[in-house]
C-alpha positions as a printed NumPy array, in Angstrom:
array([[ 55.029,  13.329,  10.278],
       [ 51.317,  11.829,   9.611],
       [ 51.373,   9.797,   6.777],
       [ 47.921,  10.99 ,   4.772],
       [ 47.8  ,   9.319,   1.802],
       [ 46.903,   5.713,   4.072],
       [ 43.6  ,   7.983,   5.337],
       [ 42.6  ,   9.83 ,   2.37 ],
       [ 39.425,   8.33 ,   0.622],
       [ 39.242,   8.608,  -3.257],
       [ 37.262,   7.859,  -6.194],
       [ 34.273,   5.783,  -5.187],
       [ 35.346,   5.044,  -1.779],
       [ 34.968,   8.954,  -1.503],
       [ 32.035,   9.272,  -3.773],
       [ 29.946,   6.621,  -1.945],
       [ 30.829,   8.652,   0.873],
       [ 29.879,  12.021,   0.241],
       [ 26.688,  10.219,  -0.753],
       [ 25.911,   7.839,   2.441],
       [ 26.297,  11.504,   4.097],
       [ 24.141,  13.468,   1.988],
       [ 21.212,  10.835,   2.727],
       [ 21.618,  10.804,   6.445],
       [ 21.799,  14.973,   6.321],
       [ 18.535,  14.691,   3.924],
       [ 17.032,  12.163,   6.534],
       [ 17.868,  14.227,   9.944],
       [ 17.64 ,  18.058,   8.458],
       [ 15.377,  17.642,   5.775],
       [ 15.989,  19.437,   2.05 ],
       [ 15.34 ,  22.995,   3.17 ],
       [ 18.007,  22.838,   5.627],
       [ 20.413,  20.791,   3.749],
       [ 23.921,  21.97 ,   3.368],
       [ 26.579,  21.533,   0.975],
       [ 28.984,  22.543,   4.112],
       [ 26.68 ,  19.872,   6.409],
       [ 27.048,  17.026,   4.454],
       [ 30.839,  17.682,   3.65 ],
       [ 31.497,  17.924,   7.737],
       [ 29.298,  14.886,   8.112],
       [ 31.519,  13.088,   5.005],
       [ 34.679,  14.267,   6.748],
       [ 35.843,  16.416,   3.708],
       [ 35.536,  19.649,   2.512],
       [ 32.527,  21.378,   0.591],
       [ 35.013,  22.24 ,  -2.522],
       [ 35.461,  17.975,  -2.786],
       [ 31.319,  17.996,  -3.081],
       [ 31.464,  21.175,  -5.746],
       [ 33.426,  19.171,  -8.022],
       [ 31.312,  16.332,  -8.342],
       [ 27.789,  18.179,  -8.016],
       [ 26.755,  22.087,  -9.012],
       [ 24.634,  22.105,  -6.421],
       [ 22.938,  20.198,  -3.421],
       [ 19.821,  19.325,  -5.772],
       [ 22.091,  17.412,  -7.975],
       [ 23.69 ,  16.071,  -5.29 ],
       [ 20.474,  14.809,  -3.454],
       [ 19.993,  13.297,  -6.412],
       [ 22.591,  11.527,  -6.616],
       [ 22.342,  10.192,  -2.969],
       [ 18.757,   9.235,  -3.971],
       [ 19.99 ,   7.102,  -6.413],
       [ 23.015,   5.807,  -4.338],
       [ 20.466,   4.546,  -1.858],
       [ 17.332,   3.484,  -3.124],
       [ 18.274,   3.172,  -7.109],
       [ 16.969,   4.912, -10.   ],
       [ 13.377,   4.44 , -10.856],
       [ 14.209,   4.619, -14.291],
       [ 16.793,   1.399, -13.94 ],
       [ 14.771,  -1.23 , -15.201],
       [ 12.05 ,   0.425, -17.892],
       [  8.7  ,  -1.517, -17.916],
       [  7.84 ,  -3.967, -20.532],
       [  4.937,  -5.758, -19.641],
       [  3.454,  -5.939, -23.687],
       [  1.091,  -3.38 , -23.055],
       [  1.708,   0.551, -23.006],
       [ -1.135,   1.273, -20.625],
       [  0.843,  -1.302, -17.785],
       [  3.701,   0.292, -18.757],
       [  3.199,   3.938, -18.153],
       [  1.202,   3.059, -15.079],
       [  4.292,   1.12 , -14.057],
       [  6.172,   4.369, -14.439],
       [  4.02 ,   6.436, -12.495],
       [  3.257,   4.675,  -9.83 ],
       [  7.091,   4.429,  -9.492],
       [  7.544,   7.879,  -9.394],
       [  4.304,   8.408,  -7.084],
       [  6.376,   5.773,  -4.477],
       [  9.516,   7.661,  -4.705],
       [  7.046,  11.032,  -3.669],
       [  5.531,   8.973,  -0.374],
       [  9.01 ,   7.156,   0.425],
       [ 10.684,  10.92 ,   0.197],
       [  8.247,  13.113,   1.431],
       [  7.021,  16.325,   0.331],
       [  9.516,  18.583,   1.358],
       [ 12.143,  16.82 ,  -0.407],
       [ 10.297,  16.747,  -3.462],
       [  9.38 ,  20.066,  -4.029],
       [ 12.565,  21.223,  -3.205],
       [ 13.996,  19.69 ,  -5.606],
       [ 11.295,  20.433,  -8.17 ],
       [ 12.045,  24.39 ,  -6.781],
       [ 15.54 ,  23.825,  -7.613],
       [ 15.069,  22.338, -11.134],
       [ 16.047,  24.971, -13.25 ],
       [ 19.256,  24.512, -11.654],
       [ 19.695,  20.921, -12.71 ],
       [ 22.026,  19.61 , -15.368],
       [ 19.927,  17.871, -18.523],
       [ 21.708,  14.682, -17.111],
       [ 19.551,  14.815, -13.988],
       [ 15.979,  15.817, -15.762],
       [ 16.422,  13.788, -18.619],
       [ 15.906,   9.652, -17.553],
       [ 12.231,   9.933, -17.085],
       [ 12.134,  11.224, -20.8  ],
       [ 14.549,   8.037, -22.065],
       [ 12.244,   5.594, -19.819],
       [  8.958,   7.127, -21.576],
       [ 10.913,   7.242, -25.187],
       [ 11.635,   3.416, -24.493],
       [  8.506,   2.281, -23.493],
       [  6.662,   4.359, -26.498],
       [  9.269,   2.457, -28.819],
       [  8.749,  -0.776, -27.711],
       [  4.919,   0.233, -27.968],
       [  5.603,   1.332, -31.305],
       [  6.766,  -2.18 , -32.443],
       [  3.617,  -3.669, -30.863],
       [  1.874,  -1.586, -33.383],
       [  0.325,   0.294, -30.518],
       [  1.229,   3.96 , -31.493],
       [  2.907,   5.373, -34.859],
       [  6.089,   6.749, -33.   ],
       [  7.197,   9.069, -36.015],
       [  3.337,  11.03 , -35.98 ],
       [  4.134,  11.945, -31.727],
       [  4.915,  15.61 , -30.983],
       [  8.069,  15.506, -29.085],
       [  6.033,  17.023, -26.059],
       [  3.411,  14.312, -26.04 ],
       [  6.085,  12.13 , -24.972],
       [  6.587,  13.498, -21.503],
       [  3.06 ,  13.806, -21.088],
       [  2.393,  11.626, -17.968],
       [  5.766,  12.62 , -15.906],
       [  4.6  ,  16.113, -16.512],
       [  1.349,  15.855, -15.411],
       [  2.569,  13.29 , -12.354],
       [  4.965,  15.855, -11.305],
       [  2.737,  18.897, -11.557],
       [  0.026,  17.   ,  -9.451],
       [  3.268,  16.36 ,  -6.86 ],
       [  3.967,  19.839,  -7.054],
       [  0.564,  21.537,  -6.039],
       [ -0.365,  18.99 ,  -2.874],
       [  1.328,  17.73 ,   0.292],
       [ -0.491,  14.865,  -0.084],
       [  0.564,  11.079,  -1.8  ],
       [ -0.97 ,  10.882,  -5.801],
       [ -4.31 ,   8.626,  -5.297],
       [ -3.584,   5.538,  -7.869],
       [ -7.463,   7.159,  -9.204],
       [ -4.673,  10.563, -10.312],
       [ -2.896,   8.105, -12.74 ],
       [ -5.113,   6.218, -14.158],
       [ -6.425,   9.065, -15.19 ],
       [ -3.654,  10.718, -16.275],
       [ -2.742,   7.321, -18.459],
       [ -6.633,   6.934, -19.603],
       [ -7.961,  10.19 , -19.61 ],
       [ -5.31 ,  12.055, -21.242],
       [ -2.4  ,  10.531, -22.543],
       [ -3.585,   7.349, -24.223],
       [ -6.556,   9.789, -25.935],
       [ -2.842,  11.816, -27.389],
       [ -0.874,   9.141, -28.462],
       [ -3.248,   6.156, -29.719],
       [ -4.632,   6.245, -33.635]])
């Protein structure tokens, strides 16, 4: 008789995994194509292991986005100055569109609606941040914002992403930070 429990991968072992996997599948097939059932016979499990980690393969992209290449939203900008700051932000995000490609991005801005609030939300905490930290600059009253002015520039950012194929010109967000949201949010 085999002894399993020497083989069997758990926790993160099995996590990290699933998620080196779900890259590679992203990398050779491409989101469209993507499987839950492709990237558990390329992890050497089953699909039900992946189900109870992720709802669905957006999350789980995701997640293997962030396994690899980290979280833009790990280190928030704080250069002293809010304009440097959200351009920080958006340029991050308009890298992350180039490095991933198009069809990647909006399949996963397809699949949103399908997301958990714990995968939408950590461009909203990074732009919360930086407008608090701008707040104790004295650069915006933070208690006057409408909650929606917040989110302004990742909206806009991702809305531009959504309708072209093409990379976000650095022109797109400047004006996006100049044009529109520093005219919302500054006295």
């Amino acid at each position: 008789m085999r002894n399993t429990e020497r083989t069997r991968r758990r926790g993160t072992e099995l996590e990290a995994s699933i998620m080196d996997a779900a890259y590679e599948e992203l990398a050779e097939v491409g989101y469209q194509r993507l499987t839950m059932e492709g990237v558990a016979a390329r992890a050497h499990t089953g699909k039900q292991v992946l189900y109870r980690r992720w709802r669905n393969r957006a999350e789980l992209v995701i997640a293997a986005i962030r396994h690899r290449t980290g979280s833009i939203t790990d280190e928030v900008p704080d250069t002293g100055d809010l304009r440097a700051d959200v351009l920080e932000v958006l340029r991050r995000m308009a890298r992350r569109q180039r490095d991933l490609g198009p069809e990647t991005i909006h399949g996963l801005m397809a699949d949103a609606p399908d997301l958990s609030p714990e995968f939408l939300s950590p461009m909203n905490g990074v732009m919360t941040t930086i407008l608090e930290q701008a707040a104790k600059r004295g650069e915006v009253d933070l208690a006057a914002l409408p909650r929606r002015v917040i989110t302004v520039p990742t909206d806009l950012l991702r809305h531009e992403m959504l309708l072209t194929r093409h990379p976000v010109a650095a022109e797109t967000l400047t004006s996006i930070v100049d044009d529109v949201f520093l005219s919302l949010v500054r006295p």
